[in-house]
N, C-alpha and C positions, 0 to 999 in steps of 0.2 A: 144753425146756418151751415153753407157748406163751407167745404175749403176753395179759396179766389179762385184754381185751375178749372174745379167742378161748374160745371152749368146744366142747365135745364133746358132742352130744347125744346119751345113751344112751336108747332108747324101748325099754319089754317091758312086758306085764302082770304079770311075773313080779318082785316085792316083791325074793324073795332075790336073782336077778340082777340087778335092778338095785343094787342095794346091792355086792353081789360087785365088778361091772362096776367102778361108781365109785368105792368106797373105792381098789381096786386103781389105778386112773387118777390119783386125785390123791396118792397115796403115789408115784406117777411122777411129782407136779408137772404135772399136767394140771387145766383148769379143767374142770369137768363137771355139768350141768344131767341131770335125768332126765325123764320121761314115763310114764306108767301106759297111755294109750290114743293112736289115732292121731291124734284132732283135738286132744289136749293138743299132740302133736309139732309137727303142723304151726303149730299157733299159738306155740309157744317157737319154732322154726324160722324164724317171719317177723318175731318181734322181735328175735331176739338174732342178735349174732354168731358163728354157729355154723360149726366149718371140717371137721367131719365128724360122720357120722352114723350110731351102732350101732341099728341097729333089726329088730325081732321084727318076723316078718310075719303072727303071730297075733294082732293086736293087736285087743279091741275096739274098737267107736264104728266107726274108720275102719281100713281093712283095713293090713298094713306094703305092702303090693303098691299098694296107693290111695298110700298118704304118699309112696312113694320116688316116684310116678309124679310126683306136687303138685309136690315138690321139683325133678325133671327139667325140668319148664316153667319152671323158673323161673331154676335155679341148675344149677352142675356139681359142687358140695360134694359130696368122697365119703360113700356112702353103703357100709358092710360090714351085708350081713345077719346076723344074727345067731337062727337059729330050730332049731324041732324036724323042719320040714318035710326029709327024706332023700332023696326020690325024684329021681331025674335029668331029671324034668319038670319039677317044683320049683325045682332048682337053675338049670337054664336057663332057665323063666322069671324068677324073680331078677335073672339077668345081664344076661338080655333086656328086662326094663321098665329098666332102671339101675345095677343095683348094679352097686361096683367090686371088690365079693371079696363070698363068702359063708361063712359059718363055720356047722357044724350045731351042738346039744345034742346030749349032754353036747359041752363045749368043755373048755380050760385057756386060764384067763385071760392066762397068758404069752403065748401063742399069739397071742392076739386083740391083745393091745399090738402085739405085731412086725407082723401085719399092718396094725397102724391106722398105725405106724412106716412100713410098706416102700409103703401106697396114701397116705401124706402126702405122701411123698418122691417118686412119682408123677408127684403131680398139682399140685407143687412148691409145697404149701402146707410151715409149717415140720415139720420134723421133730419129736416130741415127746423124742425121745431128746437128750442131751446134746451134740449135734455140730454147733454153731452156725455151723463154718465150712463144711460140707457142703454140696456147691454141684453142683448137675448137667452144669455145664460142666469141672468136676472131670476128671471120666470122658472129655472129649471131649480134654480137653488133653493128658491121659496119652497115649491113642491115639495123637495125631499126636508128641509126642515120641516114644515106640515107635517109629513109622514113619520118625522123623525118625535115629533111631537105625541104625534098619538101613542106611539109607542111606547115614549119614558115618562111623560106627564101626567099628572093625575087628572090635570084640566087645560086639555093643548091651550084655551082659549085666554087662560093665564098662568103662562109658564114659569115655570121656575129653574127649569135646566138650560135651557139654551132658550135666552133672552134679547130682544131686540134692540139693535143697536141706531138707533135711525140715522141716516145719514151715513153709515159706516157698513152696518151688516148685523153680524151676529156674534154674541161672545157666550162660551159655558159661564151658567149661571154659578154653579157649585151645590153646595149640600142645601137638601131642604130642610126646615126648622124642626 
């Protein structure tokens, strides 16, 4: 979940989406602010604490391709598109002014959590999922155990030197038999 300052800003002209979007978000325990057009966003954008950002690039007033760009001068806050636009011109320029994933219409709201999930975790803001201890040096420590494994074990795959700790980590095993 995030911390109560953090919010999500979901921006669409589209009533039933955003309602979709957000009910779903915060039944996850997500704080979430919405947006009807582009200069609504970027004004909740430069008040609030916002650590990501679902946005329509159909947006009136101000274009989603204007907002993400506003947003890029300014801030690195992921941005996932969220539209009807399909064409692979489309979707590259999306990538190409900023976004950091793009999702088309129709969507599945599951979908679009995991992705707002897997560019959190990224872009090492929190994760919205429940895995408070989830740490991206995680990943880098396993590695060098792995390697550290090969190295001193007879059989990394059941170690005897440096043994797993679940829930805690790793401890030197000590002398083999």
């Amino acid at each position: 979940m995030l911390e109560t300052d953090k919010m999500i800003l979901v921006a669409d002209d589209e009533l039933m989406i955003r309602e979709a979007v957000s009910s779903y978000l915060m039944k996850q325990g997500c704080n979430v602010i919405t947006a009807e057009d582009g200069r609504q966003a970027l004004e909740i954008f430069r008040r609030r604490n916002i650590v990501l950002v679902v946005l329509d690039l159909m947006l009136p007033g101000i274009s989603g391709e204007r907002v993400c760009e506003e947003i890029r001068r300014s801030s690195r806050v992921p941005v996932i598109m969220l539209t009807a636009k399909t064409q692979e011109e489309d979707i590259l320029n999306g990538l190409n002014i900023g976004a950091d994933d793009y999702v088309t219409k129709p969507f599945s709201i599951k979908e679009l959590y995991a992705r707002i999930n897997a560019v959190l975790r990224r872009t090492e803001n929190t994760p919205l999922a429940q895995k408070f201890s989830w740490n991206d040096d995680d990943r880098v420590i396993d590695t060098h155990i792995k390697n550290l494994r090969k190295k001193i074990e007879d059989d990394p795959k059941a170690p005897v030197y440096i043994k797993t700790v679940h829930g805690m980590g790793y401890k030197f095993g000590g002398n083999k038999d």
